[in-house]
C-alpha positions as CSV (number, residue, x, y, z in Angstrom):
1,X,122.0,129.3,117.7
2,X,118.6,128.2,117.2
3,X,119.2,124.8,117.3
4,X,121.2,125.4,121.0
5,X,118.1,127.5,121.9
6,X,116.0,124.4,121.2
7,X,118.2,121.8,123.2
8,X,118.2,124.0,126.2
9,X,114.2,124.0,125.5
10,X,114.6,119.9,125.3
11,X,116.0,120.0,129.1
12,X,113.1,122.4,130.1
13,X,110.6,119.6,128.7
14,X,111.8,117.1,130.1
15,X,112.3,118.5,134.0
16,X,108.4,119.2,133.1
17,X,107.9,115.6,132.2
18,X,110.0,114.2,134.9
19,X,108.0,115.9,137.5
20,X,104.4,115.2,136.0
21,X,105.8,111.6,135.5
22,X,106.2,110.9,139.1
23,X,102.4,112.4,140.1
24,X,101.3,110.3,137.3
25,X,99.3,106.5,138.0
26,X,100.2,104.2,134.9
27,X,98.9,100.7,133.9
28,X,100.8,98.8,131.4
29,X,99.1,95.8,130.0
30,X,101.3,93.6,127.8
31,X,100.4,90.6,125.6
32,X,101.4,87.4,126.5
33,X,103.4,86.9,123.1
34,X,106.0,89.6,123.6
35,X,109.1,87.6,124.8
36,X,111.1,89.5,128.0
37,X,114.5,88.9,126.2
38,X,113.7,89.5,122.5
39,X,114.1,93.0,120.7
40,X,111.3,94.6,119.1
41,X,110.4,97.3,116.2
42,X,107.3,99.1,118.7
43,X,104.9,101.5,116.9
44,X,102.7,104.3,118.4
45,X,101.2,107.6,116.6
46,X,103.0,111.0,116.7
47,X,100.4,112.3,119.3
48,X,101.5,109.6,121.8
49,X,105.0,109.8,121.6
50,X,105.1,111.3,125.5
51,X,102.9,107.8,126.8
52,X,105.6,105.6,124.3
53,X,108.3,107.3,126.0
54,X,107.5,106.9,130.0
55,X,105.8,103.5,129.0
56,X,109.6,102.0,127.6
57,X,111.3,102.9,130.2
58,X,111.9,98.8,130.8
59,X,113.4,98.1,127.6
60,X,117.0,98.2,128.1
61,X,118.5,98.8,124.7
62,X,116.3,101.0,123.0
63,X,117.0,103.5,119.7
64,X,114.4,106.0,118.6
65,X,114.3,107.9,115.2
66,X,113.7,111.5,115.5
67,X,112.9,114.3,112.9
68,X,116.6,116.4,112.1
69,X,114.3,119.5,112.4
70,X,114.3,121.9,115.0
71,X,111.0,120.1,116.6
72,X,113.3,116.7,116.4
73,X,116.0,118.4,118.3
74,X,113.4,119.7,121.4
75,X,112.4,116.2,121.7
76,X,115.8,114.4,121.4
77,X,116.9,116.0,124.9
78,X,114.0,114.3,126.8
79,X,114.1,110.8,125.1
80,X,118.1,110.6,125.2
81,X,117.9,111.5,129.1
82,X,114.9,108.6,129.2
83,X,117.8,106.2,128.1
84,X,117.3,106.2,124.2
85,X,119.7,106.1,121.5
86,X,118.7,108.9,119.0
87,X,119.0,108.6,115.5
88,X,118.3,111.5,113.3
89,X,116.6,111.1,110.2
90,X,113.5,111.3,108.4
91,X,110.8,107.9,108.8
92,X,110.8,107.3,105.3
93,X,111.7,104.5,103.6
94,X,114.2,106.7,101.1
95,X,115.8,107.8,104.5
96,X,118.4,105.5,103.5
97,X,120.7,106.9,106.0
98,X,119.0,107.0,109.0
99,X,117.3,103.8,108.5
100,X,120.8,101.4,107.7
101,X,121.4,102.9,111.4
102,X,118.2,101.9,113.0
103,X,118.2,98.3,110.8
104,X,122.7,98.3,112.1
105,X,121.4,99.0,116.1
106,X,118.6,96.5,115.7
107,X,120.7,93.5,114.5
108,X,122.8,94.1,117.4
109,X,120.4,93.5,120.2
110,X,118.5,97.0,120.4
111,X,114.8,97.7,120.0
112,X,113.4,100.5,117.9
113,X,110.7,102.9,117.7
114,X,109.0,105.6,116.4
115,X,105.6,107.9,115.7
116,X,104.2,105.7,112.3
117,X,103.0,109.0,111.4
118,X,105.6,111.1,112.2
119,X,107.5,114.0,111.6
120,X,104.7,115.7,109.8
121,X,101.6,113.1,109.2
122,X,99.0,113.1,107.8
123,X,97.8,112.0,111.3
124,X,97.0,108.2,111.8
125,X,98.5,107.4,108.2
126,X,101.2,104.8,108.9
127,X,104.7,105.3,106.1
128,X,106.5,102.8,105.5
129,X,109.8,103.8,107.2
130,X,109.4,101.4,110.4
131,X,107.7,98.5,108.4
132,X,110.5,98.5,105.6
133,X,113.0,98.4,108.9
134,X,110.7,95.3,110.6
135,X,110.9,93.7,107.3
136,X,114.4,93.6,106.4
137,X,115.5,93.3,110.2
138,X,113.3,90.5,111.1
139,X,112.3,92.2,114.3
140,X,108.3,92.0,114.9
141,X,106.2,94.9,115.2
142,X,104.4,95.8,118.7
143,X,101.8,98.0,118.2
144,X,101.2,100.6,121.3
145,X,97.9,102.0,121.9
146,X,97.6,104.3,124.8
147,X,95.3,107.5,126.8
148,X,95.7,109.7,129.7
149,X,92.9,109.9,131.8
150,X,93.6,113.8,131.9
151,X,96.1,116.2,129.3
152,X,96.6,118.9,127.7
153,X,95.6,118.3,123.5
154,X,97.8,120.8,121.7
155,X,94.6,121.5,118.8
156,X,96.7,123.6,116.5
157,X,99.2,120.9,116.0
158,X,98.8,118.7,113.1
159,X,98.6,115.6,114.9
160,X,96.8,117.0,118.3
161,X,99.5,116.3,120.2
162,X,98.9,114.9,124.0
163,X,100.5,115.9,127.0
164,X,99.5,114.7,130.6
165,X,98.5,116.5,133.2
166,X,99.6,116.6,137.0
167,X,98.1,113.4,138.9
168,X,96.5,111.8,135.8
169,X,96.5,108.3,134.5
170,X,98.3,106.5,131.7
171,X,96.7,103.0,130.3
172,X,99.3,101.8,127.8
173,X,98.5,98.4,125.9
174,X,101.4,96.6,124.2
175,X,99.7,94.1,121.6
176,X,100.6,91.2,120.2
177,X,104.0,91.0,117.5
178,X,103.2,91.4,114.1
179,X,105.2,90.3,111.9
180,X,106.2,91.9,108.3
181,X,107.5,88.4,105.7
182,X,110.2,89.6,103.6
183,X,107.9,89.3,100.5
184,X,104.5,91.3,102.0
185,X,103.3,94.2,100.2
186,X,104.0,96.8,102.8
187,X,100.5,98.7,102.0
188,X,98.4,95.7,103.1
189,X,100.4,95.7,106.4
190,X,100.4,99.5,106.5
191,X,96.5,99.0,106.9
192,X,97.2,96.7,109.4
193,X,99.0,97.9,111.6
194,X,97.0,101.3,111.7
195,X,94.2,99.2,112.8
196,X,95.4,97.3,115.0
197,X,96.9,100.7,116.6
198,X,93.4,102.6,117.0
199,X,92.0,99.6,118.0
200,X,94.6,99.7,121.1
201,X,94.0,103.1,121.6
202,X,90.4,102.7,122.1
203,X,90.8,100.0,124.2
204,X,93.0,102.1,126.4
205,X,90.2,104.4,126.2
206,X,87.8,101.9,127.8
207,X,89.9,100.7,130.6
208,X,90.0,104.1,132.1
209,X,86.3,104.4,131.6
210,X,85.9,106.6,128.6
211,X,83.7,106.3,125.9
């Protein structure tokens, strides 16, 4: 029952973010090295899953993971009505399960993503999950940095999550492929990807004029 309650709470959320979506002004800024026809393993935090979300809208085949909680189920009504696949399953790397079904829909032509620092943080600390699943996939990573110019910051939440306001503006800033060799140590690229990501997000920061 509570997992029903939660669906019908999914729908809810995403009539609200349908609406806000269409008063909302975005600007997407891509790099010049993300190929139109290739698939990709994109990256964001947990507290910008919403910008992710209305930002991929032009990826054709996509797949998401989300948490099997009951927080995982409010969110996996909005992003399978945004045109994701949703796999259910924890972002770590021992998620054996849910990740041989990200790594089975990437090798056939889709793209991935997920919060680095999701279901439960710490916030900003990137697991492993999505760079075990860039590594043994092949698929480059494409980091996503992204503000609103106006939303609501849900402060109690561990990751302060971000939702936009009526009439605001999204900058979202796709960066350059990473790649993860088959060899790598994946703390190194852990660190640098996380960079890479806050650096993105400050830069979308600056285009809209904040500090």
């Amino acid at each position: 029952m509570a997992n029903k309650n939660y669906r019908l709470y999914g729908f809810l959320l995403y009539y609200i973010l349908k609406i806000v979506s269409k008063t909302m002004r975005k600007k997407i800024i891509k790099s010049k090295e993300i190929e139109a026809d290739e698939s990709y393993i994109y990256a964001f935090w947990h507290n910008k899953l919403i910008a992710a979300s209305v930002t991929l809208t032009f990826v054709e085949k996509k797949a998401v993971l989300a948490s099997p909680s009951k927080d995982g189920e409010l969110i996996s009504v909005p992003l399978e009505k945004l045109g994701f696949t949703v796999v259910r399953g924890s972002s770590g790397k021992d998620s054996a399960k849910s990740l041989i079904n990200l790594i089975r829909l990437v090798k056939n032509g889709y793209s991935a993503g997920t919060p680095l620092d999701g279901p439960k943080g710490p916030m900003y600390e990137v697991k492993h999950g999505m760079l075990y699943l860039a590594q043994k996939s092949g698929k480059k990573i494409i980091p996503v940095g992204a503000a609103f110019s106006n939303k609501w910051t849900f402060e109690k939440a561990w990751d302060k999550f971000q939702f936009p306001k009526p009439f605001s503006k999204l900058v979202c800033i796709l960066g350059d492929p990473i790649e993860i060799p088959p060899d790598c140590e994946l703390d190194e690229y852990a660190d640098i990807v996380r960079d890479e990501l806050l650096n993105l997000d400050r830069q979308a920061e600056r285009e809209l004029g904040n500090k």
